[in-house]
N, C-alpha and C positions, 0 to 999 in steps of 0.2 A: 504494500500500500504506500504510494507515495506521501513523505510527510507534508504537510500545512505548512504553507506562508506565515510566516510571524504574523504578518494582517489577518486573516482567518483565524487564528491560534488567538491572537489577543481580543477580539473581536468583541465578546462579551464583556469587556471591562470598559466602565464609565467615562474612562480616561485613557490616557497612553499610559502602560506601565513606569512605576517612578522606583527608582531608586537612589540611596542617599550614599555616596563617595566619600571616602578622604583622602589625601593627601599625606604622606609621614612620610618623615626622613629630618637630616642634619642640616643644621644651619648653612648655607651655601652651596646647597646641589639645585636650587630653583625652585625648588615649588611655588613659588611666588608668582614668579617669572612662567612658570608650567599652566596656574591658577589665570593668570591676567589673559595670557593669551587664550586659553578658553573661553576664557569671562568675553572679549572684549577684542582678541584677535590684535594684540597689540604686545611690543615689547619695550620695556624700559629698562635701560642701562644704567639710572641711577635706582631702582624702586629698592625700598628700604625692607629689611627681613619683616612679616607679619608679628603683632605683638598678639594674642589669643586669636580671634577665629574670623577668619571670611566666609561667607559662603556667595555661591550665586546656581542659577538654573542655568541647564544645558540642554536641547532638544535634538535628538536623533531621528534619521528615517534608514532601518534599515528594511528590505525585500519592502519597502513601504508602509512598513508599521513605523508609527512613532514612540519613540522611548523618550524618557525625561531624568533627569539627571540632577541632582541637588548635590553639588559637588563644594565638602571645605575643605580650607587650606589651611592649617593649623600650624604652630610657632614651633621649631624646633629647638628654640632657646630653652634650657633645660628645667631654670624657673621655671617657663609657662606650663613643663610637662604636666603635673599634677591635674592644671588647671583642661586641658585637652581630653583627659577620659572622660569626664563627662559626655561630651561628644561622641563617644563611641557607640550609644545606645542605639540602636535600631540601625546600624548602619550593613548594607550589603555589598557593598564594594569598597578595598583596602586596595591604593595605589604607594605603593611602598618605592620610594624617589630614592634614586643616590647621582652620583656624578662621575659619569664614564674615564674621566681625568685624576679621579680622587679615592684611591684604593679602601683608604680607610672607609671612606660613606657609605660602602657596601656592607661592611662587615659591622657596623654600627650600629646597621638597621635591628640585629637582633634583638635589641631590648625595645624597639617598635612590635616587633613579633612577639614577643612576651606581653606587652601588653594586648595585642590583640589576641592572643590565644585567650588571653582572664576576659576582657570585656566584650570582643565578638567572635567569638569560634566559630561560626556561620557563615562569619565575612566572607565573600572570594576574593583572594590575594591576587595582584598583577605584580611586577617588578618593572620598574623605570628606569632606564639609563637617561639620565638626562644629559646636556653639552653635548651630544656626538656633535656639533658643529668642530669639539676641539679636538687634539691628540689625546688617543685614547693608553691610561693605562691599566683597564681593566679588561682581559682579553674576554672576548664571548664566553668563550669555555667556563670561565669563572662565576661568569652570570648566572649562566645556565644551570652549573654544578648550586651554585647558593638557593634557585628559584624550586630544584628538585628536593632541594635537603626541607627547603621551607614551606612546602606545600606551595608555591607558588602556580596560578595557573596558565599564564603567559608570561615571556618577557618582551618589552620592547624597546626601543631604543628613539631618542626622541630628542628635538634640539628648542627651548623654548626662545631663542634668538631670531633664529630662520623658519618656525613652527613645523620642522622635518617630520615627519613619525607620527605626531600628535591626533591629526583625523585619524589616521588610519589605526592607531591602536584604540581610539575610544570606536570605531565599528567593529573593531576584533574583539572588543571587551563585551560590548554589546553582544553580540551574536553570543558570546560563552554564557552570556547572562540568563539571555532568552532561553536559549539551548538547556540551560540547567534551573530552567520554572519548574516549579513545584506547584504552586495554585496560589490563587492574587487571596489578598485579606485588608480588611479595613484597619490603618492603624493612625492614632494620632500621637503624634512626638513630641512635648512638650519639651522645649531643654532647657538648662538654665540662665541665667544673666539678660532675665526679661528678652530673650529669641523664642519662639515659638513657632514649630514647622510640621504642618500637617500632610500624610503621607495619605493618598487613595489610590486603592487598587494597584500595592506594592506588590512589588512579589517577595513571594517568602523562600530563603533557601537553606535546606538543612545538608552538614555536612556529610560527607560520605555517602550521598546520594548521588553526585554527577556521575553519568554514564554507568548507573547498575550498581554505583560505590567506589567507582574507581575516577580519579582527576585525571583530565586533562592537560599533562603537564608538559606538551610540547612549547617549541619556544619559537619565537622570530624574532629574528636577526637582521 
């Protein structure tokens, strides 16, 4: 039987399916820089690291369905850390940032993964190279080997200067998202610091459900 168009498949929901993103990683791999040109398709050479949280909406059309996208960009300044899980409530997509130039920003990310194992184990993990505009010195292989050890479900590699990579890893994100619905549910997100973000006809994802129980942990390069 051939499978459904994501339009067909999503069909009966009130809305375009919505999911809420974050952003994590070390102070100076972009997420900033990653976050504006989403936001706003722009880049700035002077923009300053985020102090606690941005957010803004993103909207997709893949096979013709449209997806939506509530993507933050959270402080990787250490102080703010504490102040950040909050944030992690109800969240189904972890975009875990480092700097294709910057060895350490890879191996940093761990204590990102730690938190996300305690407050979304549910999440789907991506890995982010950001800068490949620059000389890179963390070779593929290493990505790849860090994204399989981490349950990661893609990698990709992405320049927030020249916006390289960027569409095309948020429709590969998408597509793994859709791909691993589970069934939509009403949910409303209150968070903290007087923000308030209400979620319809999210989709729900439990882990070790993709593909029979098994991740998909191929990677692009």
């Amino acid at each position: 039987m051939p499978q459904l168009s994501y339009q067909k498949r999503f069909s009966s929901l009130r809305g375009a399916p919505k999911f809420k993103a974050v952003l994590l990683g070390e102070v100076g791999v972009g997420k900033s820089s990653l976050f504006l040109r989403i936001k706003d398709d722009v880049f700035n050479e002077k923009l300053q690291p985020t102090v606690g949280i941005e957010s803004c909406f993103k909207s997709l059309y893949v096979d013709r369905a449209e997806v939506s996208f509530q993507i933050w960009d959270t402080s990787g300044v250490e102080k703010f850390h504490s102040l950040t899980r909050s944030y992690y409530r109800n969240t189904q997509v972890v975009l875990l940032v480092y700097s294709v130039h910057d060895s350490a920003s890879l191996q940093r990310l761990t204590k990102w993964i730690q938190d996300i194992e305690h407050h979304s184990p549910n999440a789907m993990r991506f890995l982010i190279g950001n800068k490949c505009d620059q000389e890179k010195s963390i070779s593929d292989q290493s990505a790849h080997n860090f994204a399989a050890t981490n349950e990661c479900a893609d990698v990709f590699l992405t320049s927030a200067k020249t916006g390289e990579g960027i569409d095309q890893a948020l429709v590969k994100i998408t597509e793994k998202l859709l791909n691993s619905y589970q069934r939509p549910f009403m949910m409303e997100s209150p968070f903290a610091y007087n923000i308030t973000s209400t979620y319809e006809d999210s989709i729900s994802l439990a882990k070790d459900k993709y593909n029979n129980g098994k991740k998909d942990r191929a990677c692009c390069f």
